[in-house]
ROVO-699169 format. One record per residue: residue number from 1; residue in one letter; chain; z, x, y of N, C-alpha, C, CB in turn. Coordinates in steps of 0.2 Angstrom, whole numbers, always signed. Glycine has a CB too. Layout:
BEGIN
     n   res   chain    n_up   n_east   n_north   ca_up   ca_east   ca_north    c_up   c_east   c_north   cb_up   cb_east   cb_north
   NUM     a       A       Z        X         Y       Z         X          Y       Z        X         Y       Z         X          Y
...
//
This chain:
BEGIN
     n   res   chain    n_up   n_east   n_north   ca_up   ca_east   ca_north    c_up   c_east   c_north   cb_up   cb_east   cb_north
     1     x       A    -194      -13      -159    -195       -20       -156    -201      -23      -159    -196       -19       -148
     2     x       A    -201      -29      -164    -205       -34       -167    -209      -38      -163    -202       -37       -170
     3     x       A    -208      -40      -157    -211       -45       -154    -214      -39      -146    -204       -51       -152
     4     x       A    -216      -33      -147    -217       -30       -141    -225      -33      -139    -217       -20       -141
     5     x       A    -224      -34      -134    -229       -37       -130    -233      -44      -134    -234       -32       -128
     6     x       A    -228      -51      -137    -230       -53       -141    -231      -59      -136    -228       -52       -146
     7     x       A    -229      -61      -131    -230       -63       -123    -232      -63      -120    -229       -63       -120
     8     x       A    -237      -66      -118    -245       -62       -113    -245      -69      -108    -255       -61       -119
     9     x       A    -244      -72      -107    -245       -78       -103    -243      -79       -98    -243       -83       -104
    10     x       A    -237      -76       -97    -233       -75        -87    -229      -80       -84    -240       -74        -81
    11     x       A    -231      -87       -89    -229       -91        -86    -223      -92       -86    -231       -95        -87
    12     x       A    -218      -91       -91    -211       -91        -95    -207      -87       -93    -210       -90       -102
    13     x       A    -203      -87       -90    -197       -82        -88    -190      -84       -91    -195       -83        -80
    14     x       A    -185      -81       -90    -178       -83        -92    -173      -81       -87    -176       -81        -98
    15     x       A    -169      -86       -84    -163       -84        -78    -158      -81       -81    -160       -90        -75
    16     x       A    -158      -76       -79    -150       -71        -79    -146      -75       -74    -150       -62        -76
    17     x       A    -139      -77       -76    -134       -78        -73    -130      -73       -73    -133       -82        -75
    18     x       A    -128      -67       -70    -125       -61        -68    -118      -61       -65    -130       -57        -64
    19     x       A    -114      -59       -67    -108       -58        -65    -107      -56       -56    -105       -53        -71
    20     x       A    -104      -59       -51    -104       -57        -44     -97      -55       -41    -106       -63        -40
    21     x       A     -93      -55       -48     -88       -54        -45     -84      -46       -49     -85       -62        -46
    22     x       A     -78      -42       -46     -79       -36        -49     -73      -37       -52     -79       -31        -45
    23     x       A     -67      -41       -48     -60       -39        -51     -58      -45       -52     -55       -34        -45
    24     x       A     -53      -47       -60     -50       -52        -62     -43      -51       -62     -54       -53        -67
    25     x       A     -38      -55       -61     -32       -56        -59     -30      -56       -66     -30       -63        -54
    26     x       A     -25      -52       -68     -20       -53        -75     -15      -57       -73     -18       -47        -79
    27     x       A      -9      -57       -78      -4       -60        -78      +1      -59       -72      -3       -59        -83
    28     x       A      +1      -51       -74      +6       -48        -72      +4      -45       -64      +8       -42        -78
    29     x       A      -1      -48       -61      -3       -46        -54      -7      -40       -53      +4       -46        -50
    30     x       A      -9      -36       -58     -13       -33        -57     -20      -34       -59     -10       -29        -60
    31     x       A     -25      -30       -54     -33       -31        -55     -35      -28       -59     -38       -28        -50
    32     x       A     -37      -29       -63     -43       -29        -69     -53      -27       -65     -42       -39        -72
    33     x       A     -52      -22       -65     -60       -20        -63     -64      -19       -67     -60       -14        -60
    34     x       A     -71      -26       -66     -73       -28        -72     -81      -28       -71     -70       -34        -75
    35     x       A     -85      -36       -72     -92       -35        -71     -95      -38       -77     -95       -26        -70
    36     x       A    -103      -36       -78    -104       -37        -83    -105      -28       -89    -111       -43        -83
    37     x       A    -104      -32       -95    -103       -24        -97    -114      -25       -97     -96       -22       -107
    38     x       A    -114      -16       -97    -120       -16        -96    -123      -17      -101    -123       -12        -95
    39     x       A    -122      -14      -109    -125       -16       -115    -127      -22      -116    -122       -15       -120
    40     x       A    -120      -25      -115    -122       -34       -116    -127      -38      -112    -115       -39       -114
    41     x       A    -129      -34      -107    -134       -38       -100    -141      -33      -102    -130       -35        -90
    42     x       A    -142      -27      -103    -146       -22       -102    -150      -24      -110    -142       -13       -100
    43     x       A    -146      -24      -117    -150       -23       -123    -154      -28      -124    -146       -22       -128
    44     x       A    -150      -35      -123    -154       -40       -122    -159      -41      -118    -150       -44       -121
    45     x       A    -157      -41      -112    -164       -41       -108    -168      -36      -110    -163       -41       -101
    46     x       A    -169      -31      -113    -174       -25       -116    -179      -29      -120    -170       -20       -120
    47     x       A    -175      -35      -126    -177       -37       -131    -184      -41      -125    -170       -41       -136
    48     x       A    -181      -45      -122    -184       -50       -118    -190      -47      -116    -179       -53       -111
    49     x       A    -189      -44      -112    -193       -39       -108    -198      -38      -110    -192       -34       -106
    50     x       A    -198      -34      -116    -202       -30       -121    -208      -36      -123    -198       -26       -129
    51     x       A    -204      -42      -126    -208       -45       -129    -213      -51      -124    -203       -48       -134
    52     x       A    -211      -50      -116    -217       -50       -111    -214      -57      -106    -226       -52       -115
    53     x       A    -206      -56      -108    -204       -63       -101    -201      -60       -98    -200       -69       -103
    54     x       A    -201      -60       -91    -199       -58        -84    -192      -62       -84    -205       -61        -77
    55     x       A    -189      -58       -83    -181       -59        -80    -179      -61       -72    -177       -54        -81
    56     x       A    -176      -66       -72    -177       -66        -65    -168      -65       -64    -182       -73        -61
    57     x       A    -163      -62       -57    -157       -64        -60    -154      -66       -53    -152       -58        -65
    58     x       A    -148      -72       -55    -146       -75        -50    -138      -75       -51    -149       -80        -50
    59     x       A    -136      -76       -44    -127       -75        -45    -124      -80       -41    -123       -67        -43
    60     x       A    -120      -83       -43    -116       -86        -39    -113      -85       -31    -113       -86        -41
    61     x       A    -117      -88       -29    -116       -87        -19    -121      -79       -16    -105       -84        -17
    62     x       A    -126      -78       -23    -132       -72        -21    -128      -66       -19    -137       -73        -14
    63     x       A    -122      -64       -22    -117       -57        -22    -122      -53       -24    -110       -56        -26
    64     x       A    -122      -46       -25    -124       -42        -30    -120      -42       -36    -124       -38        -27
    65     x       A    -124      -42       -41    -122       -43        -48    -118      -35       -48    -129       -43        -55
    66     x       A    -110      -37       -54    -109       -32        -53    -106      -30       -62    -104       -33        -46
    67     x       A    -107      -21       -62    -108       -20        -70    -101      -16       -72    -115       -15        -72
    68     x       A    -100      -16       -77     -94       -10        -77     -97       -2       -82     -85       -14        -82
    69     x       A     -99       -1       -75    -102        +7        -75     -99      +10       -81    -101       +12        -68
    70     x       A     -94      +13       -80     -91       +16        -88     -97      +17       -90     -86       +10        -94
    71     x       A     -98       +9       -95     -96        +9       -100    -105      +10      -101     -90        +3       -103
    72     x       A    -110      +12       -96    -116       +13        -96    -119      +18      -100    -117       +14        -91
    73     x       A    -122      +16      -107    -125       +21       -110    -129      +27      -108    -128       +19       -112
    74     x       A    -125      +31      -107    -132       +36       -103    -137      +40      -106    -129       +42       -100
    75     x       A    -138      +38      -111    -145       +43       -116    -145      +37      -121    -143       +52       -121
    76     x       A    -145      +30      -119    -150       +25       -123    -155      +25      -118    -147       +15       -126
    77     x       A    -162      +27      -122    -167       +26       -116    -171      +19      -115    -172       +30       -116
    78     x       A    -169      +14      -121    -172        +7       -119    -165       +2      -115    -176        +2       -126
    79     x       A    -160       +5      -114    -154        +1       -110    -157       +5      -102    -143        +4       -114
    80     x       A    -156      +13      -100    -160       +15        -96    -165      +11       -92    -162       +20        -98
    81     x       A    -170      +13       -95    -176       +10        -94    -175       +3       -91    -180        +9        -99
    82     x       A    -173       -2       -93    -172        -9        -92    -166       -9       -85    -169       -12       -101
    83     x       A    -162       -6       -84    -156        -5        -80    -160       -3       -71    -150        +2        -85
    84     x       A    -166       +2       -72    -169        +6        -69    -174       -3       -66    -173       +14        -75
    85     x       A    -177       -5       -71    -182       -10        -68    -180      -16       -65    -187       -13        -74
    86     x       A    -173      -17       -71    -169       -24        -66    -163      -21       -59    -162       -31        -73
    87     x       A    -164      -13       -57    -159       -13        -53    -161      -17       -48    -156        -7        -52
    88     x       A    -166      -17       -44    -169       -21        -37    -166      -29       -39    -181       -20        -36
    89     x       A    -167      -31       -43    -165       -38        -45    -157      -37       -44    -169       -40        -54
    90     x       A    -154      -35       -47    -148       -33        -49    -143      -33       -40    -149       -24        -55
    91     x       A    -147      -29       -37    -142       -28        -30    -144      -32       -25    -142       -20        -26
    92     x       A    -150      -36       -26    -154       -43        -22    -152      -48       -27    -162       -43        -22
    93     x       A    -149      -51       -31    -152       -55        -37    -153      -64       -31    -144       -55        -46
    94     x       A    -156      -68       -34    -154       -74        -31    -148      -79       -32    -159       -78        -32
    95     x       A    -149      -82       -26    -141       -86        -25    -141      -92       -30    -140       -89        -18
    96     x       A    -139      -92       -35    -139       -98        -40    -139     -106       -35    -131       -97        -45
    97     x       A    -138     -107       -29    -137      -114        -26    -144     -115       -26    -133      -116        -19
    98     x       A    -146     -108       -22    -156      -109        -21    -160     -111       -27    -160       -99        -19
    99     x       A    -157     -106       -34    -162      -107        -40    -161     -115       -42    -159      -102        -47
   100     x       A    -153     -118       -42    -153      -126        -45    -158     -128       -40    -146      -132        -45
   101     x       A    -158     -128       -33    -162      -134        -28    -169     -133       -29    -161      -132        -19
   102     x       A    -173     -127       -31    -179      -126        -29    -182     -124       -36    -180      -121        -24
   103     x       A    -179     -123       -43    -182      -120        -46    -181     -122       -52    -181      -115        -45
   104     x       A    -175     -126       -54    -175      -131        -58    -176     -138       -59    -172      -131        -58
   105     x       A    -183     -140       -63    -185      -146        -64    -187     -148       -71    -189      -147        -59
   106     x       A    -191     -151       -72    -195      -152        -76    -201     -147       -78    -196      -157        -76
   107     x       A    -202     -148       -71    -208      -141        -72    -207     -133       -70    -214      -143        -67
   108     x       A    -201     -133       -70    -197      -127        -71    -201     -122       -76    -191      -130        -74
   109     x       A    -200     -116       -73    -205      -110        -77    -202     -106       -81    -210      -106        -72
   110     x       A    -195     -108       -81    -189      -103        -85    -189     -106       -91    -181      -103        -83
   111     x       A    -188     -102       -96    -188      -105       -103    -181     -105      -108    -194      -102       -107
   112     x       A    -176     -100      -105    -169       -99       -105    -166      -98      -102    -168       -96       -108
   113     x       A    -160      -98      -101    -154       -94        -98    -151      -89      -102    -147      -100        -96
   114     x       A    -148      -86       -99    -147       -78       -101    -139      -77       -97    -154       -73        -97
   115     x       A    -133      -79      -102    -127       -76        -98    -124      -72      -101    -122       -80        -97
   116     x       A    -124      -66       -99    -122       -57       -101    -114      -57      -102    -123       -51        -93
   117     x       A    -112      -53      -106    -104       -54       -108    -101      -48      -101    -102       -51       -118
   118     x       A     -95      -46      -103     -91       -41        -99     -84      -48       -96     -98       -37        -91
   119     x       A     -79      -46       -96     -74       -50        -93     -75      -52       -84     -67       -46        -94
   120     x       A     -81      -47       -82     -82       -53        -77     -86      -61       -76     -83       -51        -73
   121     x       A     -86      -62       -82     -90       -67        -83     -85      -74       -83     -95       -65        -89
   122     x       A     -78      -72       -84     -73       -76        -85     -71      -78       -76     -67       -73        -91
   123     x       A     -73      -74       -73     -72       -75        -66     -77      -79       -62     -72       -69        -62
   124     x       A     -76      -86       -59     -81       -89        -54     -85      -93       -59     -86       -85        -49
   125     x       A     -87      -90       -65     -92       -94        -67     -89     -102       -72     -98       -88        -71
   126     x       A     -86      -99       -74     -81      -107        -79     -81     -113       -73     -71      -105        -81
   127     x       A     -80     -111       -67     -78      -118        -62     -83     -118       -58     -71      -118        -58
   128     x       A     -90     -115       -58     -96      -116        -54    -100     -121       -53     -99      -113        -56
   129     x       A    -101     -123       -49    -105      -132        -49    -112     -131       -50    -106      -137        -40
   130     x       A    -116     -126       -49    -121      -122        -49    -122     -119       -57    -120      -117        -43
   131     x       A    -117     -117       -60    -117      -114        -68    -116     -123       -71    -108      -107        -70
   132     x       A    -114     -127       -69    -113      -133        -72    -120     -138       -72    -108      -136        -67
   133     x       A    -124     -137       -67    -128      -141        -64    -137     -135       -68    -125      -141        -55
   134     x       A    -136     -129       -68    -141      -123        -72    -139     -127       -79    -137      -113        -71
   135     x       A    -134     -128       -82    -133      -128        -89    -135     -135       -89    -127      -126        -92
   136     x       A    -134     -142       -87    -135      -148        -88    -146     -148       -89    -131      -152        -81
   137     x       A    -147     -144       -83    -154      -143        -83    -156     -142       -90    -156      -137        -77
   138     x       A    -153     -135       -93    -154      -131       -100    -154     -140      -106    -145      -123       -102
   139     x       A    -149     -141      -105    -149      -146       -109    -153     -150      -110    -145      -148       -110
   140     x       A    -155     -155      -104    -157      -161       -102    -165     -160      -105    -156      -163        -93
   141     x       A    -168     -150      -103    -176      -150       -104    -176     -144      -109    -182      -148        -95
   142     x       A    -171     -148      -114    -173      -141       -120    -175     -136      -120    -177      -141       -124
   143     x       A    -171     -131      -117    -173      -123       -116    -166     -120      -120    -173      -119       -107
   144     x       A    -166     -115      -119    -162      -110       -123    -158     -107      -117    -167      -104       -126
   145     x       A    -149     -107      -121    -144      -103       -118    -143      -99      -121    -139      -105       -115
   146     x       A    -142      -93      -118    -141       -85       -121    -135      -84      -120    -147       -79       -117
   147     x       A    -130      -81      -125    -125       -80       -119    -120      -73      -126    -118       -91       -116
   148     x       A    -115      -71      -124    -112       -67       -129    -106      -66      -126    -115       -60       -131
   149     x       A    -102      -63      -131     -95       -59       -128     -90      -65      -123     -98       -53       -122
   150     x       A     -88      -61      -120     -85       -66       -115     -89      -70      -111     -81       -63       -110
   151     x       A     -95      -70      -111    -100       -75       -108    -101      -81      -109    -104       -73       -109
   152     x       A    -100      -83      -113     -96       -90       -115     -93      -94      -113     -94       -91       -119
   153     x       A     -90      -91      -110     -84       -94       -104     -86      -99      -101     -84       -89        -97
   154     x       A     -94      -95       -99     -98      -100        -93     -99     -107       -96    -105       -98        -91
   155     x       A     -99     -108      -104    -100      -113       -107     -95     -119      -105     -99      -112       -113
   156     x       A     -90     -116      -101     -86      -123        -99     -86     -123       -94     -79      -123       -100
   157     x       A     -92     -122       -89     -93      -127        -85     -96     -132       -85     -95      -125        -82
   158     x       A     -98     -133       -92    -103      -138        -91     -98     -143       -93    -111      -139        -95
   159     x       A     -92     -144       -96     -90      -149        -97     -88     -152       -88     -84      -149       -104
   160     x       A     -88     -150       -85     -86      -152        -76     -88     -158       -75     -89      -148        -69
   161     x       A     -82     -163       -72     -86      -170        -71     -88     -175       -76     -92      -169        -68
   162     x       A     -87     -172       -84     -88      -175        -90     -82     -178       -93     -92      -170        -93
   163     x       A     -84     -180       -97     -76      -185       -102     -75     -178      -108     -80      -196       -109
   164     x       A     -83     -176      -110     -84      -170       -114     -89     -165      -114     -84      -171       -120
   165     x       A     -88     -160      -117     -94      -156       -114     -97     -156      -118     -93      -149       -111
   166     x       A    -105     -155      -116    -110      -155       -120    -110     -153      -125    -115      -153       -119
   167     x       A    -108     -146      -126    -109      -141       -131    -102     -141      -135    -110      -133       -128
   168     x       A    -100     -147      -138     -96      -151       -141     -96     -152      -148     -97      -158       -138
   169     x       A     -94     -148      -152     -98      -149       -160    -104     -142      -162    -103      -157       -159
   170     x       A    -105     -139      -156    -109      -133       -158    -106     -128      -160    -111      -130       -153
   171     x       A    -109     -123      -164    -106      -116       -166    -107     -110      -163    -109      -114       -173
   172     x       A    -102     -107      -160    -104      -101       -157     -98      -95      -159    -106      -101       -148
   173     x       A    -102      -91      -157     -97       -84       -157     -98      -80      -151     -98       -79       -162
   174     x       A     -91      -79      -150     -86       -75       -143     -80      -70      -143     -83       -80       -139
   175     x       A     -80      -67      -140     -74       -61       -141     -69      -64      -143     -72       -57       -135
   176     x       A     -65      -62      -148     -59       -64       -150     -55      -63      -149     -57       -64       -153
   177     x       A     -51      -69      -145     -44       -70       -142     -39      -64      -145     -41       -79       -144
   178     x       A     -39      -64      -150     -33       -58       -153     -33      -51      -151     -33       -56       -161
   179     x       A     -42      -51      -150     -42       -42       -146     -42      -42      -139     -49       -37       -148
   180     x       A     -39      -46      -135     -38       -47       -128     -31      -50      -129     -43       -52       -124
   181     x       A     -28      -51      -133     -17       -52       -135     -18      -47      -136     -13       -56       -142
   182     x       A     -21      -43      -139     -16       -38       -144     -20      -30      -142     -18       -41       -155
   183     x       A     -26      -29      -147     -27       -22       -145     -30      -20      -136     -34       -19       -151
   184     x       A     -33      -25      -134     -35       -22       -126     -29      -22      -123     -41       -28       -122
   185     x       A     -24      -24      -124     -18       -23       -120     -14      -17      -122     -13       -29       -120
   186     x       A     -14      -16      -129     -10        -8       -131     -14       -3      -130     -10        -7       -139
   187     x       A     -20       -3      -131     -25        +4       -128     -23       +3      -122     -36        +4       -128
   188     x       A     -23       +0      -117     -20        -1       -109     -30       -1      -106     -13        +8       -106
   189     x       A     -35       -5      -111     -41        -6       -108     -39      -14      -102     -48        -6       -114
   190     x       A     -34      -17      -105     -32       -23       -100     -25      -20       -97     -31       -32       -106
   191     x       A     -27      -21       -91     -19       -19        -87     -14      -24       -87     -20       -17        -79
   192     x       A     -15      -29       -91     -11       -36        -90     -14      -41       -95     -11       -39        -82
   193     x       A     -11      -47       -97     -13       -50       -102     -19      -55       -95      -5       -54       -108
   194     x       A     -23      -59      -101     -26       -64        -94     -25      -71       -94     -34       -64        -95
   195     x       A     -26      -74       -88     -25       -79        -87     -24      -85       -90     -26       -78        -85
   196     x       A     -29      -82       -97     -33       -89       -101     -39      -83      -105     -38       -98        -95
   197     x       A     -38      -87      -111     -42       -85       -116     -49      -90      -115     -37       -85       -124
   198     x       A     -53      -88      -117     -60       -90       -119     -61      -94      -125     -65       -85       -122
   199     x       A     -60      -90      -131     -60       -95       -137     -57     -102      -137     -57       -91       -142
   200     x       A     -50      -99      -133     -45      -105       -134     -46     -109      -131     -39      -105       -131
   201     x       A     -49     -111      -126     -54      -115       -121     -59     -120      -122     -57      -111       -118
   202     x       A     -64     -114      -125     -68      -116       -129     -68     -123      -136     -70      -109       -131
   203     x       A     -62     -120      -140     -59      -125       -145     -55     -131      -144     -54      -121       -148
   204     x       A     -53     -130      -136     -51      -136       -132     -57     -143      -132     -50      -133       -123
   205     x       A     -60     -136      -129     -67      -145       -128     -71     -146      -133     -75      -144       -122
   206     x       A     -70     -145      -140     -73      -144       -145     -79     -141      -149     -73      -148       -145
   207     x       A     -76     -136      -146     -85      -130       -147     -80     -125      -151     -91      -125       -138
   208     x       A     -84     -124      -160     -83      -123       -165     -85     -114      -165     -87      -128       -171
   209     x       A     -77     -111      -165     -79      -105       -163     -78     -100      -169     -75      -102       -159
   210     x       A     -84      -99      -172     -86       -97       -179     -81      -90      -181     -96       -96       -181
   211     x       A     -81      -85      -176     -80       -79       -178     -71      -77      -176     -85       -75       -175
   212     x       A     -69      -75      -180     -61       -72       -178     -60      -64      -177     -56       -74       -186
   213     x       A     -65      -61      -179     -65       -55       -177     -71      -50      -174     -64       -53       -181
   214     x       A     -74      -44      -173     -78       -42       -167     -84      -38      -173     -74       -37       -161
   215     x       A     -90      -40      -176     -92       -38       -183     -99      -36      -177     -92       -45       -191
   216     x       A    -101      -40      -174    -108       -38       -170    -112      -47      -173    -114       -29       -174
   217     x       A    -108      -50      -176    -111       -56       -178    -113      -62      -172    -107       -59       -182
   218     x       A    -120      -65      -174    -124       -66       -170    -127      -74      -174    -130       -59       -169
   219     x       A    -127      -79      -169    -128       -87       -172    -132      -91      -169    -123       -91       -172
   220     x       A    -133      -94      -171    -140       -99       -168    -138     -106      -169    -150       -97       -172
   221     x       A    -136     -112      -165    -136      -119       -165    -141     -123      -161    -129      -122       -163
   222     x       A    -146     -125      -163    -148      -129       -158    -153     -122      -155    -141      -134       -153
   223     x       A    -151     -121      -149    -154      -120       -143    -150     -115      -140    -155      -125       -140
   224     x       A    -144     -115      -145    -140      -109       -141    -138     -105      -145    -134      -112       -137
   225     x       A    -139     -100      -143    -137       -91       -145    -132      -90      -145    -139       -85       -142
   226     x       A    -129      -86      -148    -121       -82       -144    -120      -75      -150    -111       -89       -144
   227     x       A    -118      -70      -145    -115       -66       -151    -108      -63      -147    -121       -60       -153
   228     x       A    -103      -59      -154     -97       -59       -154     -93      -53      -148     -95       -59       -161
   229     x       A     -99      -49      -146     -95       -44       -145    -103      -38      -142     -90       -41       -153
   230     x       A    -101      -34      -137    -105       -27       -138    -110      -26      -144    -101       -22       -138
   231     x       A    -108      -27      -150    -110       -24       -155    -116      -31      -155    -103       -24       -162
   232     x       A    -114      -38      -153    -119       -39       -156    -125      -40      -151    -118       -44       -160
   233     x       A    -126      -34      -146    -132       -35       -140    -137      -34      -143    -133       -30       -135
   234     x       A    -138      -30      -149    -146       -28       -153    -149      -34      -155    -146       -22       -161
   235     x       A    -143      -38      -158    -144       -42       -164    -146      -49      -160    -137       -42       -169
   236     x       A    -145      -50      -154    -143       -55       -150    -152      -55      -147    -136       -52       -144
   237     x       A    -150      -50      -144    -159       -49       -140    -164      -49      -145    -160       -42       -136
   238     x       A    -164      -47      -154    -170       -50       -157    -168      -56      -157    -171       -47       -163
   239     x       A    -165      -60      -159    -163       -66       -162    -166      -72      -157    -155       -67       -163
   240     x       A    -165      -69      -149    -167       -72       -143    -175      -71      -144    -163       -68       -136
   241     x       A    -178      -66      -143    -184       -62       -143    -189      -69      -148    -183       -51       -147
   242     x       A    -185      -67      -153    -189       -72       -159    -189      -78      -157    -186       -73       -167
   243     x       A    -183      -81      -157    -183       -89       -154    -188      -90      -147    -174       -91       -151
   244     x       A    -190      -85      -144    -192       -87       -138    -201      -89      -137    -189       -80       -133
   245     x       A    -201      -83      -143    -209       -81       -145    -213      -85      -148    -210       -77       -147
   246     x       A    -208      -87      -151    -209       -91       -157    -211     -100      -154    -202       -91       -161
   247     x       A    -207     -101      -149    -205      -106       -146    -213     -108      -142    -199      -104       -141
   248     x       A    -215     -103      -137    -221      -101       -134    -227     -102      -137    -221       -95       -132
   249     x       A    -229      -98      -145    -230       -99       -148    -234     -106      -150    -227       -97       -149
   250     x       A    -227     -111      -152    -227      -117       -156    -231     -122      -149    -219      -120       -159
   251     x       A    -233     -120      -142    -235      -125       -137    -240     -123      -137    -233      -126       -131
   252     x       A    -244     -116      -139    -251      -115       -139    -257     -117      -139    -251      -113       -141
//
C-alpha cells in the first residue's frame, strides 16, 4: 500500500453507497441472489482506509448492505480485515435520504463517493432520487465518483429529470454486456438472462464505454474512476487512494 497513512487530517471521508437489496428478477422469473460482491467493496475500501479516509456507508432506505458471501475471500487478510472494521457500518449503514438532507452541501466533509460493483447494484439504485440527488451533489462540488463493475449502473441515475445525463461524453469501464449474454448464463452463474444490460444503457445516454472485455482495467475522466470487473479492485483502490491524496494534498 503506497499511500499507508498518507492522510492524517480526519476531515475527509468518502460515502459508500452499498447495495440494500439481495435478490434481482431475471428474465425468465427466476431470483438471482446477489449483493455487492465483496472484493469489489472490501479491496477498495482497504486502499481508502489505509491511506487514512474514514468510510462512512449508506443504502437506500438504511437496509442493511447486502454482500454475496460466496464469493468472500477467506485468507486475503487486507479484504478480512477491512470487512471485520466496516461490518458494524455494513448492518447499520445510513439511510441515503438522511445523508442528501443533512450531509450533503458545500461544506460537506466527503470527498468521494464510492459505488461497489456486484449485480446488486443494478437493483434500486439506477432509479434512486437519493443516488440522483448524492451524484448531482458529486458533480456540482467537484469530488470524486468511485464506482466498478456493475456499479455503474448507478450512473444512470443521474441522468433523472434531465434532457441528458451529466456523465455524458465520459470514459468509463464496466462489466461487459457479452459476459452477462453469454458466459454468466452458460456456467449457469446467472439463472436467467437480465432485464437490461449496463453498458447498453450506459451507451444510451452517451457515456463512452471504453472496455469490451474483463482485463482488470481501470480509468480515470475528470473525477470519475471506474474499473471493469473484480480484477480491477487492486487497481481501482490505488488509482482512487492516489487521486484522493493527492487531491488533499493540493489544498494544503
Amino acid at each position: 500500500m503506497q499511500h499507508k497513512g498518507a492522510y492524517t487530517g480526519g476531515k475527509w471521508k468518502v460515502l459508500m453507497i452499498a447495495a440494500a437489496e439481495r435478490y434481482l428478477l431475471t428474465q425468465n422469473g427466476t431470483m438471482f441472489s446477489t449483493g455487492n460482491h465483496p472484493v469489489e467493496m472490501l479491496l477498495p475500501a482497504h486502499h481508502l482506509m489505509e491511506a487514512g479516509f474514514d468510510i462512512d456507508v449508506a443504502t437506500v432506505g438504511g437496509y442493511p448492505a447486502k454482500l454475496e458471501l460466496w464469493a468472500m475471500p477467506g485468507e486475503d487478510e487486507a479484504v478480512q480485515a477491512t470487512y471485520e472494521a466496516l461490518k458494524p457500518k455494513l448492518k447499520q449503514p445510513k439511510d441515503l435520504t438522511d445523508v442528501v438532507t443533512n450531509d450533503l452541501g458545500e461544506d460537506s466533509h466527503y470527498i468521494a463517493v464510492f459505488i461497489p460493483g456486484g449485480h446488486g447494484a443494478v437493483v434500486g439504485l439506477p432509479t434512486s432520487e437519493d443516488v440522483t440527488k448524492t451524484l448531482d451533489w458529486a458533480m456540482n462540488n467537484d469530488k470524486y465518483v468511485i464506482t466498478l463493475c456493475h456499479g455503474p449502473a448507478a450512473l444512470l441515475a443521474a441522468s433523472l429529470g434531465k434532457e441528458q445525463s451529466p456523465f455524458k461524453g465520459y470514459d468509463v469501464c464496466v462489466f461487459p454486456d457479452s459476459l452477462d449474454e453469454g458466459p454468466n448464463l452458460d456456467i449457469g452463474y446467472l439463472p436467467g438472462r437480465l432485464q437490461w444490460l449496463v453498458a447498453g444503457l450506459l451507451r444510451e445516454q452517451g457515456v463512452n464505454v471504453i472496455n469490451d472485455d474483463m482485463t482488470g482495467k481501470t480509468h480515470r475522466d475528470r473525477k470519475l474512476l471506474t474499473g471493469d470487473s473484480p480484477l480491477a479492485s487492486h487497481g481501482l483502490g490505488l488509482l482512487a487512494a492516489d487521486a484522493l491524496v493527492k487531491e488533499v494534498q493540493s489544498e494544503a
